[in-house]
Each structure stands twice: as structure tokens, then as C-alpha cells.
TISEMAR-848016 format. One record per residue (C-alpha): x, y negated, z; residue in one letter. Coordinates in steps of 0.5 Angstrom, whole numbers, padded with zeros to 4 digits, always signed. Example, Ala and Ser with C-alpha at 12.3 -4.5 7.8 and 13.67 -1.06 7.14 Angstrom:
TISEMAR-848016
+0025+0009+0016A+0027+0002+0014S
end
This chain:
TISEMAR-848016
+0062-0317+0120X+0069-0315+0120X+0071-0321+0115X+0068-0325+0120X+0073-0323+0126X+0078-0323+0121X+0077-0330+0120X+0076-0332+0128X+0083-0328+0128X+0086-0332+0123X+0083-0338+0126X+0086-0337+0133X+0092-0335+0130X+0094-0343+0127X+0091-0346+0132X+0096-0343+0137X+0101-0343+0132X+0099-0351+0131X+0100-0352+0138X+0106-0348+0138X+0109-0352+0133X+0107-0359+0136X+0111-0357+0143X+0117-0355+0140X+0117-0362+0136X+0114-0367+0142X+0120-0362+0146X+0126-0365+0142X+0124-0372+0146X+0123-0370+0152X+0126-0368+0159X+0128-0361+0159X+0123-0357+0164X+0120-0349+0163X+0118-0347+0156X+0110-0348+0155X+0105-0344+0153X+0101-0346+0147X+0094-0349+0150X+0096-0347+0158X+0103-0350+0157X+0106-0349+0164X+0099-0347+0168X+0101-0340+0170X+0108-0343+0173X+0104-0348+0177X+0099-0343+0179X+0093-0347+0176X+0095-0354+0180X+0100-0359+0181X+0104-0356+0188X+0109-0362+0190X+0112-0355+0193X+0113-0352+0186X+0115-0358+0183X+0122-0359+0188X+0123-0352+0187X+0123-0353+0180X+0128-0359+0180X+0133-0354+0183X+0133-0351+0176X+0131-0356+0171X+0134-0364+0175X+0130-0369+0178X+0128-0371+0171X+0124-0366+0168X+0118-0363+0164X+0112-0360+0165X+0106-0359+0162X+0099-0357+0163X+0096-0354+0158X+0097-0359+0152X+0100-0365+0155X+0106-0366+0158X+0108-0369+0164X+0114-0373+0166X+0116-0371+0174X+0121-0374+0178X+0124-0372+0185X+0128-0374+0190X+0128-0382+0194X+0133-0385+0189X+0130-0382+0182X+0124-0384+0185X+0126-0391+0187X+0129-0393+0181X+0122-0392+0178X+0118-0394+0182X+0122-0401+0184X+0127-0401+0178X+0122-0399+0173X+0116-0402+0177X+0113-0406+0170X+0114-0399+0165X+0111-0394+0170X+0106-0399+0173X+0100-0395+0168X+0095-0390+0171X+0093-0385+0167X+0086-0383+0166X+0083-0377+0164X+0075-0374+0163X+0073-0373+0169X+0076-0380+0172X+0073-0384+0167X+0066-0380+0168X+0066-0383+0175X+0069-0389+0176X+0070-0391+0168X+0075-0397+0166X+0074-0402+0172X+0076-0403+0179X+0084-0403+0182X+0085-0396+0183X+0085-0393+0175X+0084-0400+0172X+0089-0402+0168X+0093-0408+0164X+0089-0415+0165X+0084-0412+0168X+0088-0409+0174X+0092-0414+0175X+0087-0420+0176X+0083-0415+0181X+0089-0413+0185X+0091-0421+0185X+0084-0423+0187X+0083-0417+0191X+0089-0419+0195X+0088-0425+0196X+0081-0424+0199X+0083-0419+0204X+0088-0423+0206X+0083-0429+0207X+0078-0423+0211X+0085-0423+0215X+0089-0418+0213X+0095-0419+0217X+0091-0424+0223X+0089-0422+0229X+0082-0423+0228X+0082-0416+0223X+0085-0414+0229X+0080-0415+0234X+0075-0412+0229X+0079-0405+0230X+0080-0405+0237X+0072-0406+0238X+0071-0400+0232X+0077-0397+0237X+0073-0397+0243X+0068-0393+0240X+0072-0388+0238X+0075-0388+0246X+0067-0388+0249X+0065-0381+0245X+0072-0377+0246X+0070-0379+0254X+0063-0376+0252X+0065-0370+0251X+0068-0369+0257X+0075-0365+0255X+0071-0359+0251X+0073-0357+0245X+0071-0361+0239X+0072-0363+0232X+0075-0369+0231X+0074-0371+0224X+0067-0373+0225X+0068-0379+0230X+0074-0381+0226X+0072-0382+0219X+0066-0385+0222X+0070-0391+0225X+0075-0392+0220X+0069-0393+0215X+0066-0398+0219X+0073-0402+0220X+0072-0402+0212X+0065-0403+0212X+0066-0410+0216X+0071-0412+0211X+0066-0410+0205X+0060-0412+0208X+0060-0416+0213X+0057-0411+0219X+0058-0404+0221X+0054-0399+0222X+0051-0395+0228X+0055-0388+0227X+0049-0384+0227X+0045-0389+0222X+0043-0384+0216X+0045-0389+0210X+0052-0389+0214X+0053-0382+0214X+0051-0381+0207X+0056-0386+0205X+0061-0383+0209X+0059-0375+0206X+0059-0378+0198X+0066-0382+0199X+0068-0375+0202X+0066-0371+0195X+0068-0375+0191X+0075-0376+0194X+0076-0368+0195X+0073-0367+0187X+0080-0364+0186X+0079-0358+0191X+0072-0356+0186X+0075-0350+0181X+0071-0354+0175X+0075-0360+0175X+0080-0357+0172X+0075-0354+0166X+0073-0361+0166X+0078-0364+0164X+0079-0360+0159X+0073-0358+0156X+0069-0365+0158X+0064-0365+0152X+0062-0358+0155X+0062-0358+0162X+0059-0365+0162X+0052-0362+0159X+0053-0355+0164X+0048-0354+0169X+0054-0353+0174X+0056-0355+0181X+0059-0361+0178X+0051-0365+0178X+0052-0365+0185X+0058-0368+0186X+0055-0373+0181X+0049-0374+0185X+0054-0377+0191X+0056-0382+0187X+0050-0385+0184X+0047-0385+0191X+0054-0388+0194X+0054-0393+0187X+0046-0394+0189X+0048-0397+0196X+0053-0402+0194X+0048-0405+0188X+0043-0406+0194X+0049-0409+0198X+0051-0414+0193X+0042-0415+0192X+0043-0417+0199X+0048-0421+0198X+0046-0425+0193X+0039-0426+0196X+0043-0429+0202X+0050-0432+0200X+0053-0436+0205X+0056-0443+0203X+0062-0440+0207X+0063-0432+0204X+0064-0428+0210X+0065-0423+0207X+0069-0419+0201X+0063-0418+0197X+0061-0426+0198X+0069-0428+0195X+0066-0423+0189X+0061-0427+0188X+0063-0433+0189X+0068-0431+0184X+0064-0429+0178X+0060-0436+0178X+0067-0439+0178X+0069-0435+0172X+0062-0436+0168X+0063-0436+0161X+0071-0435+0161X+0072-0429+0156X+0079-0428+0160X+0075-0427+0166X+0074-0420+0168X+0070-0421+0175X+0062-0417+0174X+0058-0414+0177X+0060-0407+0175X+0066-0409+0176X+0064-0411+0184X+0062-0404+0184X+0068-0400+0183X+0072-0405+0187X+0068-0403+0194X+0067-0397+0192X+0075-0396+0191X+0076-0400+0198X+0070-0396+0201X+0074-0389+0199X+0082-0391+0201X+0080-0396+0206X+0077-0389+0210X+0080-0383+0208X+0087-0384+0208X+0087-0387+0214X+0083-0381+0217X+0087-0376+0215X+0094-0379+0218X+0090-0379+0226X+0087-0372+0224X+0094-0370+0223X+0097-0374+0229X+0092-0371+0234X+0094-0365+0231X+0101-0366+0232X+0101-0369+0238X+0096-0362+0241X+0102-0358+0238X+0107-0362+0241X+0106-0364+0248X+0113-0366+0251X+0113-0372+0245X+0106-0374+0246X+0108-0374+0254X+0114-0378+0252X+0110-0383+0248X+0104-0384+0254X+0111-0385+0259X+0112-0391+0254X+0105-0393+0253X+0104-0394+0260X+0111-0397+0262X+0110-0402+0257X+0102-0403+0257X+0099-0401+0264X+0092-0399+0264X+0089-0406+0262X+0093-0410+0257X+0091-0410+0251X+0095-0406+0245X+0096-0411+0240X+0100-0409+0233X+0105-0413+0234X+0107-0410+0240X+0110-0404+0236X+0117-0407+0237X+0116-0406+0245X+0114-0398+0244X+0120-0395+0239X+0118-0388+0241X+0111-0390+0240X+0112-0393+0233X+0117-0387+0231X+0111-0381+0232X+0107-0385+0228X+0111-0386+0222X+0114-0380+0223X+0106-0376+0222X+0106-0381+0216X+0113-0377+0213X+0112-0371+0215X+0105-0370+0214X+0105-0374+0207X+0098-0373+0206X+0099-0376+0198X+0103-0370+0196X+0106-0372+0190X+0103-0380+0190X+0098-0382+0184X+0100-0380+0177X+0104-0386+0174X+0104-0388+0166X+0109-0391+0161X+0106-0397+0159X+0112-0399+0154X+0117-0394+0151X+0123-0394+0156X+0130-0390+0157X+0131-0388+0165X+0137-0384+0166X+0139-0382+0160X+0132-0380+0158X+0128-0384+0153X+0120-0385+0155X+0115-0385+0150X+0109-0390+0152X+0103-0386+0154X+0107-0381+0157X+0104-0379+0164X+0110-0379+0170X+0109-0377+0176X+0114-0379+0182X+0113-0373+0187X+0113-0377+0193X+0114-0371+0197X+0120-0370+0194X+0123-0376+0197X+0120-0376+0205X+0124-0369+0204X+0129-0371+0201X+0135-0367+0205X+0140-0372+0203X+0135-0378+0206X+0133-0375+0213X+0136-0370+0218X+0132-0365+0219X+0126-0365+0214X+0123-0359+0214X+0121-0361+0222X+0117-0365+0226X+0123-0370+0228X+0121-0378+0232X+0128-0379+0231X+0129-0380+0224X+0126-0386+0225X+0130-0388+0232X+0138-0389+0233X+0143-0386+0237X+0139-0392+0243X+0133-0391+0242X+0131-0397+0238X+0126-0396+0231X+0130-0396+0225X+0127-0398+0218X+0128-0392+0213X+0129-0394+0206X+0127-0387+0204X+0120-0388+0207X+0115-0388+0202X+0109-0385+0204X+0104-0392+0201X+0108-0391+0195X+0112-0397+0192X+0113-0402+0186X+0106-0406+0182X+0102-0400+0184X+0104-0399+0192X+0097-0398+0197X+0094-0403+0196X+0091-0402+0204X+0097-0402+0206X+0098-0407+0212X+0090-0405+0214X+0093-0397+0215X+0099-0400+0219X+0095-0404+0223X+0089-0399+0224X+0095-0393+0225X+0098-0396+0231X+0092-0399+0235X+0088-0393+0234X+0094-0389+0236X+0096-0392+0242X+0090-0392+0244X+0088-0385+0244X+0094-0383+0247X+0093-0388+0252X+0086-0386+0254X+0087-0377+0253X+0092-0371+0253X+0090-0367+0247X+0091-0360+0248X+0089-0354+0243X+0082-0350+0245X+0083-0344+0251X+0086-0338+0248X+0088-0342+0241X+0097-0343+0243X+0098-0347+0237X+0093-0351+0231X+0094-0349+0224X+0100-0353+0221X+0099-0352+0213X+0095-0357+0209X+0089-0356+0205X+0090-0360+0198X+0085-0364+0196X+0084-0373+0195X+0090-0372+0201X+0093-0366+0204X+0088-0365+0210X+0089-0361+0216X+0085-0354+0217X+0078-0356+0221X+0081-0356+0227X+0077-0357+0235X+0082-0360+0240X+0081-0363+0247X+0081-0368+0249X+0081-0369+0257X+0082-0376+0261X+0088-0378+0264X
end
């Protein structure tokens, strides 16, 4: 027995010298950054997460190019607007990768846009562009849809007659149905009982990175994928939303129109064009992960920005007086609110991009991957090296913005009043990989906005003075729940 822990021991001991001795080598040739441990590498520092918070601090010490490791593999961060821009616009082509890790390939595999990469991401996100654009992205007609999904959202904040209420619920469900309409063609009754499973998978497999067994996952896959551990349930959501849109794609192909009407009807149509071509990329597996990757960043994101704004805007009432001065100067009590119309309403247009840049719910962004080995100021990038633009450090970036540690409209407005552009304004990202939904965000942000500022004063419940500002990291950054009033103005 003795000699069998000694030998144990010995084994422990070579594999952490191993480790230790691979680091040292692969540090030669990285950015400077804190010194890992073996096996952990910096998890200890980074309090077992990967903090956008942490990662500034640590820019201070080691420059706004540096290395950090979690566990065994390394990770190339960059911080603040002009480091970030460089990469993500000068150096879009190389850093245009998505790495992939064990529990990403577990659910959504090689195939979509989000985590697809080389020629399969690219003739997605090219036909996936192309299609939004045809349902009407950028027209006056997906407008008409948000405006009528809008109005949903108007007549339940009324039921409630000014009680304190969550707001998520009512939220996310409108949101999903705008995206639901684009995707299938219809919406949903918000209380149908497939929508709201829809609605709860989407959310579990977004907020995956809030479980603790993500983490042990993804460095003991081949263990925790054979545990019967909470992991399973999570998975069974998934199969359930994967379930659905196989059954929406039968539909589909039951009843495809001669003109699509639809994202999936364009998909189909597209696969039998491409029949036979060994370029082609277009299968019904792949049509799978693209609604569901629609599904997932056409509602989430979008959600968690009007979550904020409400919350904001409770915590705030002389800026959202200001925004209801401007709204009811410029549209009444009956006209209807169109995007365009944000160049009439300034300080309306500044709140909102100002909740996107103070709120920030990417955090960091979504890790990046060197797809060719490259220099970047200064520093030689190997290929497969995962790089992180902490998106965070660039919304905050005291050299772009006056105050970035408060909530400030005027950073998006000049000494007249006018909106201003801001360059350092990334919160969809940039380059190859920027949000792929970002015009329907700014639309959908706008109309529903304005919409409710326009029909409710939001105040925090009696007896609460100020509602919960820090986030909760998940998919996004999220608000605490929170209930709010809404009373009728």
C-alpha cells in the first residue's frame, strides 16, 4: 500500500512539473500577465470567473495587452477603446475565430453562426443577413410587427393598474414573439404553454455560465458528461427547444409557399438550391442551430437592455421626466412612434444608448480566436490563441468618456443638445464577428422605449428608495429581479 501512494505522489509531482515546465515555455512567447499556477493557472486571482471588473484592474499592473490563464490554457485580454478597435476593426480577419470549448460543442456542436467558424460561419452569416434583410430588417414593415408586439406589452403594464409587478416576464415573452415572427412566420399567445417552454429553455441555455458545473465541465468533460448531475436538466431544455424547431421545420416543409414568408421558408428554399453542391453548407441540422441562435440572441439580449432601462429610468425620474418632456412635445398622445424618428428626440436616443453603455450586459464580449498567426502591437499572436476584447474596458474607458462610473445621457449629447456618435460605442461589438441582430435591437430598443415612457412613469415599489444597480453574470450581465410600478400617466 505505501508504494502505491509513493508512486501516486511521484505521479502528481511530474505531471504538475510537466505543466509547470510547458507554461514557462509557452510564456516566452506570450503578453506579460500574472504568473500561473500549474493546472489552475490563474483561477485563484480570477476568483474562478472571468470579472471584466478584474481584468481592467489587472491592466493597470500588466498593460492593456496581457496573459491569463485559466487553468492550462491561456488567454490573450485586451482592454480599452483603442487596443480593442485595432483588433476587432484593423485586425477583424485574424481575430475573426470563435473558440469553442466542451460544453459549447455538447449543445450547439460546429454549426450555426454564433460558434461556427471558417466557411461555415461565413456562408451562414451571409445568407443569414441577406434573409433578415428580405423579412425586413431595416423596413418599415419589421417595424410594424414591433410596434404591434409593442402594444402587447402596453395593454399588460395597464392591467396591472400601477401594483408592483416584475417585469421580465412580459418582457421577454414580447420580445421572443418579434423573433418568432421573423423565424416562423406567426406569434404566439404570450400564455400558450410551448411558447413559455421556449421561452424558459432559451433562458437556461443562455444563463448556463451561472451553474457551478460549467466550469467542471469544461475541464473534466468526459466525467461530467456520464454524472448524473444538474447538468441533465439543462440538457433536457435544449432537446425540448431543438425538439420544437425540428417540428416547425416539418410544418414547413408540409406547407412551403411558392413565395417564403419566413427565415425558415428561405432556409429551405436554399437547401434545395444548393442540393448536390459539396460546397454547400445548408442542412437541416444546420437550419436547427441558426433558429435556435436567432431564437437565443434575438430575446435575450434585447430583454436584458429594457430590464435595465426600466430599472433606470425607476431610479432616475428627473431624466426619464425629461425623456416623457421630449416624447410628448414631439409625438403627442397619438402619433405613432417610428425609428427614424429618433433624430427628433435627442435626449430620448441619448438614454437609450447611454443604458447600452452603462449597463453593458456583454461584459467582456464573446471570446475571440486568432485564426492566423499575426504580430499586434508589438506582441506575436499564435494561431488558436483565444483573445478576449473586454468590451467593458472600452464603454469605460476614462479617456473616451467623461464620467464612466455614472449614469450620464450626456455623454451622447453636445453642448446644444444634439445627439452625438460615439466612437468608443461598442456595445454589439465590431469587425467580422459584430452582433448579428443588431439593427433589430436598435429598432426594437427604440420603439419599446418610447413606447413605454410614453404610456407609464416607473417608480420603485413603496417603502424600496432605490432598486438593486449591480449585475448578476450570466449570458449577459442582468439586473437583480426587481418589481416596479408602472402607473398611467
Amino acid at each position: 500500500m505505501l508504494l502505491v501512494s509513493e508512486l501516486f505522489l511521484a505521479l502528481v509531482v511530474c505531471i504538475l512539473l510537466a505543466q509547470f515546465l510547458k507554461q514557462r515555455w509557452m510564456i516566452r512567447r506570450l503578453p506579460p500577465g500574472p504568473t500561473p499556477l500549474p493546472l489552475i493557472g490563474n483561477l485563484l486571482l480570477t476568483k474562478f470567473k472571468l470579472n471584466h471588473d478584474i481584468l481592467i484592474q489587472l491592466a493597470k499592473t500588466y498593460g492593456d495587452v496581457f496573459t491569463i490563464w485559466l487553468g492550462g490554457k491561456p488567454m490573450i485580454v485586451l482592454n480599452g477603446y483603442q487596443t480593442v478597435r485595432n483588433a476587432l476593426i484593423s485586425h477583424s480577419e485574424q481575430f475573426s475565430g470563435r473558440p469553442t470549448n466542451p460544453l459549447t460543442v455538447a449543445f450547439v456542436g460546429t454549426n450555426g453562426i454564433l460558434f461556427s467558424n471558417g466557411h461555415t460561419w461565413k456562408q451562414q452569416r451571409r445568407f443569414g443577413m441577406t434573409t433578415m434583410r428580405n423579412l425586413g430588417l431595416g423596413k418599415k414593415s419589421l417595424e410594424v410587427q414591433i410596434r404591434g408586439v409593442s402594444e402587447q406589452l402596453l395593454e399588460f403594464f395597464s392591467s396591472e393598474k400601477g401594483k408592483a409587478m416584475d417585469p421580465a416576464r412580459p418582457i421577454v415573452n414580447c420580445v421572443a414573439n418579434v423573433i418568432s415572427s421573423v423565424v416562423f412566420g406567426h406569434c404566439f399567445n404570450i400564455n400558450d404553454s410551448t411558447f413559455q417552454q421556449l421561452v424558459k429553455a432559451t433562458s437556461s441555455v443562455v444563463n448556463i455560465r451561472t451553474q457551478w458545473w460549467s466550469r467542471l465541465y469544461e475541464a473534466f468533460p468526459f466525467l461530467m458528461s456520464r454524472l448524473p448531475l444538474p447538468q441533465y436538466r439543462v440538457f433536457e431544455e435544449w432537446e425540448k427547444l431543438r425538439s420544437y424547431m425540428k417540428q416547425e421545420i416539418k410544418t414547413h416543409q408540409e406547407n412551403l409557399p411558392d413565395e417564403p414568408q419566413d427565415f425558415i421558408d428561405y432556409y429551405l428554399r436554399q437547401i434545395a438550391q444548393t442540393k448536390g453542391d459539396p460546397s454547400s453548407t445548408y442542412e437541416e441540422a444546420s437550419l436547427v442551430q441558426v433558429v435556435a441562435d436567432l431564437f437565443f440572441a434575438g430575446s435575450e439580449t434585447t430583454t436584458t437592455t429594457l430590464r435595465w432601462a426600466l430599472l433606470h429610468m425607476a431610479n432616475n425620474p428627473e431624466i426619464q421626466g425629461k425623456v416623457q418632456q421630449e416624447l410628448d412635445a414631439v409625438f403627442g398622445d397619438s402619433q405613432i412612434i417610428h425609428y427614424e424618428d429618433r433624430q427628433k428626440v435627442p435626449y430620448t436616443n441619448a438614454v437609450i444608448h447611454e443604458i447600452q453603455r452603462y449597463c453593458n450586459i456583454a461584459g467582456l464580449g464573446v471570446p475571440r480566436k486568432c485564426i492566423k498567426e499575426t504580430t499586434f502591437q508589438g506582441f506575436h499572436i499564435e494561431k488558436g490563441v483565444i483573445v478576449i476584447p473586454n468590451l467593458s474596458s472600452v464603454l469605460n474607458d476614462p479617456e473616451q468618456w467623461e464620467t464612466p462610473g455614472q449614469f450620464n445621457p450626456g455623454h451622447f449629447l453636445d453642448k446644444e443638445g444634439n445627439f452625438v456618435n460615439r466612437a468608443a460605442f461598442f456595445p454589439f461589438g465590431a469587425g467580422h464577428r459584430v452582433c448579428f441582430g443588431e439593427q433589430m435591437a436598435r429598432v426594437e430598443l427604440f420603439i419599446f422605449f418610447s413606447s413605454l415612457l410614453r404610456a407609464f412613469n416607473f417608480r420603485p415599489p413603496e417603502g424600496v428608495k432605490k432598486l438593486k444597480e449591480d449585475y448578476i453574470i450570466g449570458g449577459t450581465l442582468q439586473p437583480h429581479p426587481y418589481k416596479v410600478c408602472a402607473i398611467p400617466r
